[in-house]
C-alpha positions as CSV (number, residue, x, y, z in Angstrom):
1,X,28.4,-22.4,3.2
2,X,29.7,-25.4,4.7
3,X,27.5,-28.9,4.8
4,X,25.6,-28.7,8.1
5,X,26.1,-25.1,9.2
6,X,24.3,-21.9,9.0
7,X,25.6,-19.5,7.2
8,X,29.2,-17.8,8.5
9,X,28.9,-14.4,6.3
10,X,24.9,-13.9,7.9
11,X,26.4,-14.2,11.4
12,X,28.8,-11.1,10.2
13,X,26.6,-9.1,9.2
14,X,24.0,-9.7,12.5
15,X,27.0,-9.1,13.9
16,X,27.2,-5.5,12.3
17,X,24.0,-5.0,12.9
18,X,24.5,-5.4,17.1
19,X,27.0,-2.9,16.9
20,X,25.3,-0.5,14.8
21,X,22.5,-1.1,17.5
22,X,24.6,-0.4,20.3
23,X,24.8,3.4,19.6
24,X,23.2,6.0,21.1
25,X,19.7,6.2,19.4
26,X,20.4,10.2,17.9
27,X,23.0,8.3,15.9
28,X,22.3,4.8,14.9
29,X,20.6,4.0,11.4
30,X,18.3,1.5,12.8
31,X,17.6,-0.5,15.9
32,X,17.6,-4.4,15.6
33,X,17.3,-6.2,19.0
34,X,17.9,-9.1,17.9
35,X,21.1,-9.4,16.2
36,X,23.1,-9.8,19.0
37,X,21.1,-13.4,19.3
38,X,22.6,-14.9,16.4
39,X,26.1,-14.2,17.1
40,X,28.1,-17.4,18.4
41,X,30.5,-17.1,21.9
42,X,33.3,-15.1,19.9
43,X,31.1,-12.3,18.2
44,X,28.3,-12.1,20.9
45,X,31.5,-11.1,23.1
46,X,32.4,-8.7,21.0
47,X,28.5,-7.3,20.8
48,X,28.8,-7.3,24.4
49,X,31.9,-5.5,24.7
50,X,30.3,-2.9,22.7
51,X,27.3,-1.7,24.9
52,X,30.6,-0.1,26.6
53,X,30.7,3.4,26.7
54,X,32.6,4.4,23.6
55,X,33.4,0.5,23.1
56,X,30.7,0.4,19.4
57,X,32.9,3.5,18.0
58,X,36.2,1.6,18.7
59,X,35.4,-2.0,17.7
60,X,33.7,-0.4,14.3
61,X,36.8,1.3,13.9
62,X,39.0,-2.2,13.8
63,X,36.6,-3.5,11.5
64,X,36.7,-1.1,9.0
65,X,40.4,-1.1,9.1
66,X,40.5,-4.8,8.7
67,X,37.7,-5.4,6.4
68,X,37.8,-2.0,4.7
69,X,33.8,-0.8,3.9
70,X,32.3,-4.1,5.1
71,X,30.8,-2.9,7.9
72,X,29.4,0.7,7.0
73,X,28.5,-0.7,3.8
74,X,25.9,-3.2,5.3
75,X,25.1,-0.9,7.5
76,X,24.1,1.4,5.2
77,X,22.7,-0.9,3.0
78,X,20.6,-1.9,6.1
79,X,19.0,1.3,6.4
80,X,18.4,1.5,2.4
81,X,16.5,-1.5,2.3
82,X,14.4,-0.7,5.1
83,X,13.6,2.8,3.5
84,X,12.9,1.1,0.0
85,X,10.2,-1.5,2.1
86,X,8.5,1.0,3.6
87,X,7.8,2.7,0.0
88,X,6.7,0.0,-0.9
89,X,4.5,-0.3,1.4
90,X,3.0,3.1,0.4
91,X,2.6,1.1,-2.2
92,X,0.2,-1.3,-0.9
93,X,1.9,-4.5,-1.2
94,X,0.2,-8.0,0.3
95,X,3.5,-10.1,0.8
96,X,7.2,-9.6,1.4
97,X,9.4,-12.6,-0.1
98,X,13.0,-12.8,1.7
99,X,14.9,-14.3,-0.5
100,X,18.4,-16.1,1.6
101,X,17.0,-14.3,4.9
102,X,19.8,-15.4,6.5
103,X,19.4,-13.7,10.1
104,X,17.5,-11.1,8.5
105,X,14.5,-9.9,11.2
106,X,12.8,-7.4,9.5
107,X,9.8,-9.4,9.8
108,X,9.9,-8.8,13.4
109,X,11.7,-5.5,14.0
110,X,9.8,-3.6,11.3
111,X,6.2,-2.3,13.1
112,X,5.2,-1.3,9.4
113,X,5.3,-5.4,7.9
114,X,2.4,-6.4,10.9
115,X,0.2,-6.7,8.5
116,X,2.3,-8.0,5.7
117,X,2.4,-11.8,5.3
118,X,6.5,-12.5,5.1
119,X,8.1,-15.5,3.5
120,X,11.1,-16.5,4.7
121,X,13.5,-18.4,2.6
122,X,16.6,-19.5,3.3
123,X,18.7,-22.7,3.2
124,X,17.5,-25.4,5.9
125,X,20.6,-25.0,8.0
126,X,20.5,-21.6,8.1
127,X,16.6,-21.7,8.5
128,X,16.9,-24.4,11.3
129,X,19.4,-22.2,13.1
130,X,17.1,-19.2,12.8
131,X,13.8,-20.8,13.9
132,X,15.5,-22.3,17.1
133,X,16.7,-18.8,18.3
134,X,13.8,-16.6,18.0
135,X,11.9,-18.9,18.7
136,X,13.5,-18.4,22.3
137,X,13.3,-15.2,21.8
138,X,9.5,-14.6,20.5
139,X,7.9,-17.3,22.3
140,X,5.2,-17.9,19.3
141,X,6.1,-16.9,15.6
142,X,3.5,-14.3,14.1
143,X,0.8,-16.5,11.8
144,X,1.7,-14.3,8.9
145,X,5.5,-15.3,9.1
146,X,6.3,-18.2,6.9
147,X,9.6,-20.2,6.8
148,X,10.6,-22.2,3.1
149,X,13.3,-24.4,3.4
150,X,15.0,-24.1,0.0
151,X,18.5,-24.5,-1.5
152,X,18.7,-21.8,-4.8
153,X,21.6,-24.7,-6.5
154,X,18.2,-27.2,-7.0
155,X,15.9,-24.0,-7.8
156,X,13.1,-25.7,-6.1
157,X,12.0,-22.1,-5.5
158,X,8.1,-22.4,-7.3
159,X,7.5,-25.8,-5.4
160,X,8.2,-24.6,-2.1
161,X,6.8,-21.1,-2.2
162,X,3.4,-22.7,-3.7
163,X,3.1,-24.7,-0.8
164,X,4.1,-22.5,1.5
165,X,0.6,-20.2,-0.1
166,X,2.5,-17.7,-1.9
167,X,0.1,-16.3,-4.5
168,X,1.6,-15.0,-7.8
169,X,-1.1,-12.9,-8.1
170,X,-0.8,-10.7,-5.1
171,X,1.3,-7.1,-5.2
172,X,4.3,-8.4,-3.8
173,X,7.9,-6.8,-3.1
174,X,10.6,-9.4,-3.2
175,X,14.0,-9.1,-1.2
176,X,17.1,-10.6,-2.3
177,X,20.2,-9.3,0.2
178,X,23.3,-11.0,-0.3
179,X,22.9,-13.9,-1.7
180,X,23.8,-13.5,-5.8
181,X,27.4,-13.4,-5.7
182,X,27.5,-16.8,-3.7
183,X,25.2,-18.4,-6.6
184,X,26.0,-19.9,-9.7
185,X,24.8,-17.8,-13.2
186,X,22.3,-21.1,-13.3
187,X,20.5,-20.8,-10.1
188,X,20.6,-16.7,-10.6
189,X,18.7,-17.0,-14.0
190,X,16.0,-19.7,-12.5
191,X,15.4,-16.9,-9.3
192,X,15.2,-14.2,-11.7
193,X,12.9,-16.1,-13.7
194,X,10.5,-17.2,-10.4
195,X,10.3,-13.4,-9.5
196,X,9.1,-12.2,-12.8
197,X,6.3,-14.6,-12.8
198,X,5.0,-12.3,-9.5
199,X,2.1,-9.9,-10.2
200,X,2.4,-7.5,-12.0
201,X,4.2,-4.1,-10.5
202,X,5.8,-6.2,-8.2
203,X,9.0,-5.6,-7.5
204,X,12.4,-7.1,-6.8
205,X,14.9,-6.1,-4.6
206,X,18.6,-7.5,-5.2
207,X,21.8,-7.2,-3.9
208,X,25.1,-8.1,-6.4
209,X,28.7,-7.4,-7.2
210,X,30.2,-5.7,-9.9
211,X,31.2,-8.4,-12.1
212,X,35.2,-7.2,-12.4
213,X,36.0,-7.6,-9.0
214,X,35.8,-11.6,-9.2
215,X,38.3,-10.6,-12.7
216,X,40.1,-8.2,-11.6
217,X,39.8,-8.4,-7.1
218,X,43.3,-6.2,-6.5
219,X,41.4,-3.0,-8.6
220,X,39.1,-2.7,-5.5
221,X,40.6,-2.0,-1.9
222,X,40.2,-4.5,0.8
223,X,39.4,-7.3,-1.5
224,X,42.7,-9.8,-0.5
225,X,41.3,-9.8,3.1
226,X,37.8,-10.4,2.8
227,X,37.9,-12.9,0.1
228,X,40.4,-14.7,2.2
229,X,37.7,-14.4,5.0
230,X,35.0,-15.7,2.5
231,X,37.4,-18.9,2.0
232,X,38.0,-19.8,5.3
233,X,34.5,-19.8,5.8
234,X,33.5,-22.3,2.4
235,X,31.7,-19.4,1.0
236,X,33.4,-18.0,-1.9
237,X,31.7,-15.6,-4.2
238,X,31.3,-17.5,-8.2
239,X,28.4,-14.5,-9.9
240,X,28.8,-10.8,-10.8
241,X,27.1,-8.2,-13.3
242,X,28.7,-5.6,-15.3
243,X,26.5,-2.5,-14.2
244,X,26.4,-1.7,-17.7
245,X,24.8,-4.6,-18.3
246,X,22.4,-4.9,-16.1
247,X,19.4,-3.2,-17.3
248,X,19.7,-6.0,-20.6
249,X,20.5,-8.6,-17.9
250,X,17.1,-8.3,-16.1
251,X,15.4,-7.8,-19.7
252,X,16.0,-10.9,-20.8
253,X,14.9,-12.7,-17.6
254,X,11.2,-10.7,-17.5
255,X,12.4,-8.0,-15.5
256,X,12.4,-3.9,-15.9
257,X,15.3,-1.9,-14.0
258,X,14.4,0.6,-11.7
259,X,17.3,1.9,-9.9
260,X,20.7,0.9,-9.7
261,X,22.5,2.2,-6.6
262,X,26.5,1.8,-5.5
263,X,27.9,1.4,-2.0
264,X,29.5,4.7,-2.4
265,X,26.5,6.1,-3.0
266,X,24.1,4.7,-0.2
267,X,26.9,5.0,1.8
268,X,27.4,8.6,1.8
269,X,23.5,8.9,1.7
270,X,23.5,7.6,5.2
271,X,27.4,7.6,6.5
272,X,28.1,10.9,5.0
273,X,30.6,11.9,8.0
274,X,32.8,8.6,7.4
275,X,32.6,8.8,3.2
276,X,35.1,11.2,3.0
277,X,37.8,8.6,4.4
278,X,36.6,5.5,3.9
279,X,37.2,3.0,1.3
280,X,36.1,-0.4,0.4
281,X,33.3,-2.1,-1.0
282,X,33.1,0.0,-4.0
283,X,32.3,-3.2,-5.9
284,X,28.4,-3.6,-4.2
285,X,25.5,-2.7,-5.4
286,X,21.4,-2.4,-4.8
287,X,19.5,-3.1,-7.4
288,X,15.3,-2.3,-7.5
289,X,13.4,-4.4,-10.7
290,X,9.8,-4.0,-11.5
291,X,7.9,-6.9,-13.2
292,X,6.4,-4.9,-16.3
């Protein structure tokens, strides 16, 4: 991220999320009014273009040819996470952590979460940013919405979250989208480390990248374009995990392994008609931790 500026990456994937919005409701994943908010002049003309009749279908299809499975891989991963929430909310869990919300507005999209108290932490320009648009949008924030202005490089994570009243001892799911591969292996450990201290049976959420496409990028399709796209915009991906190794990984750092889920998979869960064709993004995965 660049000193001073919300986050570029976040503002491409509201941006996915307008489009995926912007198709007929029998065959969207998800509704989220207010992505289209948080796109600058550029991409909110683009999300207008797409309310077009037959304009979403097209402009997804440039995407995906020029960012190959970017696009339906958030998408689906979208509608993943949104499943996985409401289990655990079956679950009965008192607070939902967003860990890097970015423009993430589950908090306000999601009917299920009204009665959830949602922390929302994210770095303070991207926060800022945030705040200033919904607030236009919402008028008055919900009371059990809570924004923490944090930067994971200084893991001042337990400070903030104390003050902001986050209790450690309340059943609590914790969601980390996005975020890991941007982070050094430092400030991964110390977060890893904050959300094992929840209560017990809480769980974690987490988003990362196989560790061989920052060795080996040209084994994965797509990967010259986007990570040219993630250096123009000063935010560079430095931390992946070996699958393999992941279960060990989280072991070590106070955390059990639930499930471990690949793009390819979620995506043909929920994009089975475009699966057959599309590649791209092989390299992301889901994962779901339990602290034991």
């Amino acid at each position: 991220m660049k000193k001073g500026q919300a986050s570029r990456t976040a503002e491409y994937v509201a941006l996915f999320r307008a489009l995926e919005s912007s198709l007929p409701q029998n065959r969207r994943l998800f509704e989220d009014p207010y992505a289209r908010r948080f796109l600058g002049p550029r991409l909110a003309l683009v999300a207008t273009l797409s309310r077009l009749p037959g304009a979403a279908e097209i402009i997804s299809r440039f995407i995906d040819h020029r960012w190959a499975g970017a696009r339906s891989s958030s998408v689906a991963r979208t509608r993943l996470i949104d499943d996985m929430i409401r289990a655990a909310l079956d679950r009965r869990i008192e607070q939902l952590v967003i860990l890097g919300a970015g423009f993430d507005s589950r908090a306000y999209r999601m009917d299920a979460l009204k009665d959830v108290t949602v922390f929302e932490v994210d770095h303070p320009s991207t926060r800022a940013k945030k705040q200033r648009i919904l607030g236009r949008a919402l008028g008055d924030f919900p009371s059990r919405v809570r924004f923490v202005a944090t930067d994971f490089h200084e893991v001042e994570l337990d400070r903030a979250m104390k003050g902001a009243g986050y209790s450690n001892t309340a059943p609590t799911f914790i969601l980390w989208e996005g975020v890991t591969p941007y982070l050094s292996e430092t400030a991964v450990d110390a977060t890893l480390r904050w959300c094992a201290d929840a209560a017990t049976g809480s769980e974690l959420l987490f988003t990362y990248v196989h560790r061989a496409v920052l060795d080996d990028p040209e084994a994965f399709a797509g990967t010259q374009r986007l990570f040219a796209t993630l250096k123009a915009a000063g935010e560079e991906w430095k931390f992946g995990i070996d699958p393999t190794d992941l279960a060990g990984f989280l072991s070590k750092r106070g955390l059990c392994l639930e499930q471990d889920i690949g793009s390819t998979e979620y995506r043909a869960r929920y994009l089975p008609q475009v699966t057959r064709t599309m590649r791209g993004y092989e390299f992301y995965r889901i994962a779901l931790a339990r602290v034991p």
